[in-house]
C-alpha positions as CSV (number, residue, x, y, z in Angstrom):
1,X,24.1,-7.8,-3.4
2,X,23.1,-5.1,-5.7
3,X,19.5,-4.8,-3.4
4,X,21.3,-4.9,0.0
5,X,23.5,-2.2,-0.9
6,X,20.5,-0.3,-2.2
7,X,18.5,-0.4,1.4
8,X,21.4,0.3,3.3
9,X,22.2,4.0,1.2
10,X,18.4,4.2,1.6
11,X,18.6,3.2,5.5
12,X,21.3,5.9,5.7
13,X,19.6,9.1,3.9
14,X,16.6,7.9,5.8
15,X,18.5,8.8,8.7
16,X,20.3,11.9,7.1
17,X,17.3,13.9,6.3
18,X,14.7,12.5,8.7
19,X,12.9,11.2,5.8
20,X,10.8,8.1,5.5
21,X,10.0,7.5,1.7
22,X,9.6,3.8,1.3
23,X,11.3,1.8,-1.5
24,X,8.9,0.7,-3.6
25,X,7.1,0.6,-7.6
26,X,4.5,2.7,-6.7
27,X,7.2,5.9,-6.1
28,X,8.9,7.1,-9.3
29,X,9.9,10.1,-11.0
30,X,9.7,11.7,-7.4
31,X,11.7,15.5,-7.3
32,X,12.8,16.3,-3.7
33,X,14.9,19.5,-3.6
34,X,14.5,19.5,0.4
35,X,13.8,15.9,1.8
36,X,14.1,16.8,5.2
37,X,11.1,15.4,7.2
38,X,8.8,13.9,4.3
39,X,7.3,10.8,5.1
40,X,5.3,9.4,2.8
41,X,2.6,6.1,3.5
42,X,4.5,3.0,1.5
43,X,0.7,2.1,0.5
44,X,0.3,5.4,-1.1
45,X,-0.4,5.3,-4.6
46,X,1.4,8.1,-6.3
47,X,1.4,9.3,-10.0
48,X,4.7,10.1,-11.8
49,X,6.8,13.1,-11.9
50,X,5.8,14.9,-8.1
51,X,7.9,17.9,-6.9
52,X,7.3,17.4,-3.1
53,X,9.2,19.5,-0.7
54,X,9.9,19.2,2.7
55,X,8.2,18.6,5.8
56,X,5.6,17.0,4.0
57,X,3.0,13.7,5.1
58,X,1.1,11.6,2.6
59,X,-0.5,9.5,5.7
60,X,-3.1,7.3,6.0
61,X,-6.6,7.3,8.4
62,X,-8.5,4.1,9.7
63,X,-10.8,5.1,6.8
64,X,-7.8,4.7,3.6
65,X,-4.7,6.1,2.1
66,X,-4.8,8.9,-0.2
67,X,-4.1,8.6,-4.3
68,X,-2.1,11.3,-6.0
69,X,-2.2,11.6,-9.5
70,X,1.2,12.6,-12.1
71,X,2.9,15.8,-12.4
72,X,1.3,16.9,-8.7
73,X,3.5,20.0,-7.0
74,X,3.3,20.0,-2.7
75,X,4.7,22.7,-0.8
76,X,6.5,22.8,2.1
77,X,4.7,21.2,5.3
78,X,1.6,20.1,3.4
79,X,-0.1,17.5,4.8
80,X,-2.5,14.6,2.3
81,X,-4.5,12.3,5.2
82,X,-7.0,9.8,4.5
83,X,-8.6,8.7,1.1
84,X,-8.3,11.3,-0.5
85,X,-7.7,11.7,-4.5
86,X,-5.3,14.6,-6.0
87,X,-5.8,14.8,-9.3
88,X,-3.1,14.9,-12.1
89,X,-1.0,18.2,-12.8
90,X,-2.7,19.7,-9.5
91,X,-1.1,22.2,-7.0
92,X,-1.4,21.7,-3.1
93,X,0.1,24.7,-1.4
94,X,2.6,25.5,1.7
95,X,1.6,24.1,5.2
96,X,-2.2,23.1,3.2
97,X,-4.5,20.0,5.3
98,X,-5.7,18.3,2.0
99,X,-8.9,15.8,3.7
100,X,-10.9,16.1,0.5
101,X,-10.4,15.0,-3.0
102,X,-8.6,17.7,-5.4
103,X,-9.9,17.5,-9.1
104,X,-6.9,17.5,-12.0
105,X,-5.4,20.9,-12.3
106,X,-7.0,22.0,-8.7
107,X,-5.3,23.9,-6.6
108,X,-5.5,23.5,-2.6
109,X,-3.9,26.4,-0.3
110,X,-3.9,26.4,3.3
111,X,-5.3,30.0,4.0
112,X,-8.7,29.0,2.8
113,X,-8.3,25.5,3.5
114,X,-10.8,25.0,0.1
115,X,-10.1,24.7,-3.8
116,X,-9.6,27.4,-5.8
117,X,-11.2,27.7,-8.8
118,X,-8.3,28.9,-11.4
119,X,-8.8,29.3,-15.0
C-alpha cells in the first residue's frame, strides 16, 4: 500500500512541475529548489548529495548514459548527454552542453563550452 501511494504523489508532482525524475536507488540525496522541467535518464548513475536546478537533462545517446559523481552542482538548463563522467564535487554551469567527461572539482560553463582550469 505504502509503494502505491508513493508512485501516485510521484505520478502527480511529475505532472505538477513537468518533471521526470525516476523512482529509483540510484537517485538520493538529490536538492531540487526548482524542479520544473528536469528530466533525468532512470539509467543514470548519479553520486549523492546533487543540487540540480531546473530545466535541466541527464539523457542518454545510442553510444551510453552519463555517470555523475557526489556533491555535483548543475545550473539551470544544463544539459549532461551521452557517456559522459562528471566527477565528484564538480560544477557544471547555467544552460552548459556537457558531451565530455568533467574531472572531480572541474568546472564546465557554457560560454566556452570547455573546462576551466580553477585552483
Amino acid at each position: 500500500m505504502r509503494r502505491k501511494i508513493a508512485v501516485l504523489r510521484h505520478r502527480l508532482w511529475s505532472i505538477v512541475t513537468g518533471a521526470d525524475i525516476p523512482i529509483n536507488d540510484a537517485i538520493g540525496g538529490l536538492l531540487i529548489p526548482h524542479p520544473n522541467g528536469i528530466v533525468i535518464h532512470p539509467d543514470a548513475k548519479i553520486g549523492c548529495n546533487r543540487l540540480i536546478f531546473q530545466q535541466v537533462t541527464i539523457g542518454a545517446t545510442s553510444k551510453g548514459i552519463p555517470t555523475i559523481g557526489g556533491h555535483v552542482d548543475i545550473g539551470a538548463g544544463a544539459k549532461i548527454i551521452g557517456p559522459v563522467h562528471v566527477g565528484d564535487h564538480a560544477r557544471i554551469g547555467a544552460n552548459a552542453v556537457v558531451r565530455e567527461d568533467v574531472p572531480a572539482h572541474g568546472v564546465f560553463v557554457a560560454a566556452t563550452g570547455t573546462l576551466l582550469d580553477i585552483e
